[in-house]
N, C-alpha and C positions, 0 to 999 in steps of 0.2 A: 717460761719462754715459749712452750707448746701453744701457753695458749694465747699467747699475743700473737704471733704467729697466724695461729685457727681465725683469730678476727681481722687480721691484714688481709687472708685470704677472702675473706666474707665480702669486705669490705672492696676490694677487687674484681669480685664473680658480683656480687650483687647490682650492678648498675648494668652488669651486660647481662647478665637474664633478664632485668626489666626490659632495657633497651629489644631483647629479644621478642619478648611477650607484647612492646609494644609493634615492634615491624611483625607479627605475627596479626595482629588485629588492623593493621590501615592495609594488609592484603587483602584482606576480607571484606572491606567496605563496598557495599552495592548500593550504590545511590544514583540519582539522575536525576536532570532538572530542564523544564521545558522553557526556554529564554526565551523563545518569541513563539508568540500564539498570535496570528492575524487571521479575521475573515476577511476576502477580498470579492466583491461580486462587479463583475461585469455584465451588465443587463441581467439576465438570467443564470448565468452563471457563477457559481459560487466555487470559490479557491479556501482551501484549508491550507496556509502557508506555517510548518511549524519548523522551528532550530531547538535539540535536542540536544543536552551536556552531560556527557559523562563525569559526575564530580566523583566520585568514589575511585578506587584502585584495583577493581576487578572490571577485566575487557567483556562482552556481551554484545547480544545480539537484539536490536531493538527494530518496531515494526510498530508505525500508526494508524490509527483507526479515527472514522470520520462517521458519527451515526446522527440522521437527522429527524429529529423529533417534531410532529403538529400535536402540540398540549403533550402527551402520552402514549402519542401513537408514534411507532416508528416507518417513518416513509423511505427512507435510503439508510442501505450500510455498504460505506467504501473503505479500500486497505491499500495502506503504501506497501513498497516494497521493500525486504527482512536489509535491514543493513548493521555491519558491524561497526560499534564504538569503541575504542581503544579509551585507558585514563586520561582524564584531561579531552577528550576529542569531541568535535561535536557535529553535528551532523544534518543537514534540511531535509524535510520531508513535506510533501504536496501531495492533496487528495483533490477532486476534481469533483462536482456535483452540477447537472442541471434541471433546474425547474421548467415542470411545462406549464406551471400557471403561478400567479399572484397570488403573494402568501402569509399571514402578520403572525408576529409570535413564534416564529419557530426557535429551536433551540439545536442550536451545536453541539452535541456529546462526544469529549475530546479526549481520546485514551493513547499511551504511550506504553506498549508492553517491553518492557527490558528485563532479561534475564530473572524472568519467573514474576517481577513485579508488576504489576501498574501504576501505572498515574492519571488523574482524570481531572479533567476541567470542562465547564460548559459554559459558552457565551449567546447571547440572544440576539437573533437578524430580522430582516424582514426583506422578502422577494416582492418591490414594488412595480417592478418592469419586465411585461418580457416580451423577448424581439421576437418579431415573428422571421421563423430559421428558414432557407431555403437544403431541402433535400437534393444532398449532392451523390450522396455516397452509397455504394452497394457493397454490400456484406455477403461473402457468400463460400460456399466450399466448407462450410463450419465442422469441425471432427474434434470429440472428446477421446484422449487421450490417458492415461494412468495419472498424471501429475499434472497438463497443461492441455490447457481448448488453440485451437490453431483457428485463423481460415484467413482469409483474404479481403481485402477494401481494396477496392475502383473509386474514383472519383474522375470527372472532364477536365479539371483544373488542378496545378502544381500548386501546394499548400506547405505552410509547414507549421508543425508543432501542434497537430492534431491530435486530439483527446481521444483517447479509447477506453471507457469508463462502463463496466459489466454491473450489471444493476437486479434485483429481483430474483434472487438464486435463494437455494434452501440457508435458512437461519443456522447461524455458528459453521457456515464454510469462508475463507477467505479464499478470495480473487484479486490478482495485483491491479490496478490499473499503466496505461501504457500513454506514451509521445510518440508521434512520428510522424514522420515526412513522406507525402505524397507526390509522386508525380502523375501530371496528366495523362489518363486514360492506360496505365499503366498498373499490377495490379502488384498489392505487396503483400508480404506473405507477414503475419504476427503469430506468436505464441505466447498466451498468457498464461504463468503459474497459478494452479488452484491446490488448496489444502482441503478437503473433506474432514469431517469429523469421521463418522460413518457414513460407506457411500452409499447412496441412493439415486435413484434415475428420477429427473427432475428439468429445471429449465434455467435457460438464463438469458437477460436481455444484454441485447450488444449496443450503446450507446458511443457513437461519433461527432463530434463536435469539434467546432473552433474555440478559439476561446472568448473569441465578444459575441458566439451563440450565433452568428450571421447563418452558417451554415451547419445543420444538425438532421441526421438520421439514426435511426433504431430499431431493431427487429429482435425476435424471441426464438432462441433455437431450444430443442430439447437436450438434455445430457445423459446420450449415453454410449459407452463406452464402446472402442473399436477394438474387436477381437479378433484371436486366431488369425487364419491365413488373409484373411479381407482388410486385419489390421495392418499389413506390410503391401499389401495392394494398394489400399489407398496413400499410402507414404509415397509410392515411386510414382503414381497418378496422380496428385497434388505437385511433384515436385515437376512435373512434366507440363502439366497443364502451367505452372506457373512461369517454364522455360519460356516456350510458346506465348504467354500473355495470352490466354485463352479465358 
């Protein structure tokens, strides 16, 4: 009787410890899958459009990368910005590049970093046109920060969904890129998040553009950090001068 018993219980417990063991492993599932990869170029402008799926059961935090190769050399590295996936969720991501000149063969190097992983795919384009841009915009006020570079764009003309795309910085730092809306003769203040590996004093170029390249400016600030007391100086003096529109 004992031991009929012993096997009724076996025979009861054993289908829910599997059942256990098995919702123990679809928790742990880390996966992801990149459902749409398009390049989109307008004149000289080049769009990284990507949609990014969480297929796995563990939530994470994913961030794309856009690096652009002539044969084996690399000419541009740009970085979306860090967003969170939930199971099942999925998510778009756009990186922004412009060429300043006519270009065959190049290659897209297309990475997706999710929760410790990557994913990579590369597609091949060619920069057959490029417009010639009218310089609208001024760049100025630039201050390196602990975590993020700030400064300011002018332009004579109300714009909108303007590109601010940081280019030619030290290798293995990300720089977000940014959207926004100008108005005329009016000056607006950005702050773009940057990650350093290790920090070093270095440079970076500020690229402005629309996005059919009509109108495009770029300048090269140096990066380095604002300290001590001159660092809260300059805080309430940018925020002043930007009151003013100065």
């Amino acid at each position: 009787m004992k031991i009929i018993t012993l096997i009724l219980a076996l025979i009861l417990i054993l289908p829910l410890a599997i059942a256990g063991l098995i919702e123990i492993e679809v928790k742990m599932k880390l996966t992801g899958k990149a459902t749409v990869i398009s390049i989109e170029r307008f004149n000289n402008v080049v769009k990284l459009n990507l949609e990014f799926y969480n297929t796995g059961s563990v939530p994470y935090k994913a961030r794309a990368r856009l690096d652009i190769l002539n044969e084996s050399n690399l000419i541009f590295s740009g970085w979306s910005s860090e967003k969170e996936l939930m199971p099942g969720e999925r998510k778009n991501f756009e990186i922004y590049w412009i060429s300043s000149s006519e270009a065959k063969n190049l290659t897209a190097r297309i990475r997706v970093y999710f929760g410790n992983e990557i994913l990579e795919e590369n597609r091949s384009f060619s920069i057959d046109y490029v417009r010639s841009s009218e310089d609208i915009f001024k760049i100025k006020n630039f201050r390196t920060y602990d975590s993020y570079i700030r400064f300011e764009i002018r332009a004579n003309k109300t714009l909108e969904n303007v590109l601010v795309v940081p280019s030619d910085y030290v290798h293995g730092w990300i720089f977000e890129q940014a959207k926004i809306n100008l108005t005329a003769n009016k000056n607006t203040e950005l702050k773009i998040p940057y990650i350093p590996t290790v920090w070093k004093e270095g440079s970076v170029r500020i690229n402005v553009f629309t996005e059919d390249g009509k109108y495009y400016s770029s300048q090269t600030f140096e990066l380095k950090k604002e300290k001590g007391l001159i660092k809260y100086f300059y805080m309430l003096y940018d925020k002043l001068r930007l009151f003013f529109n100065l």
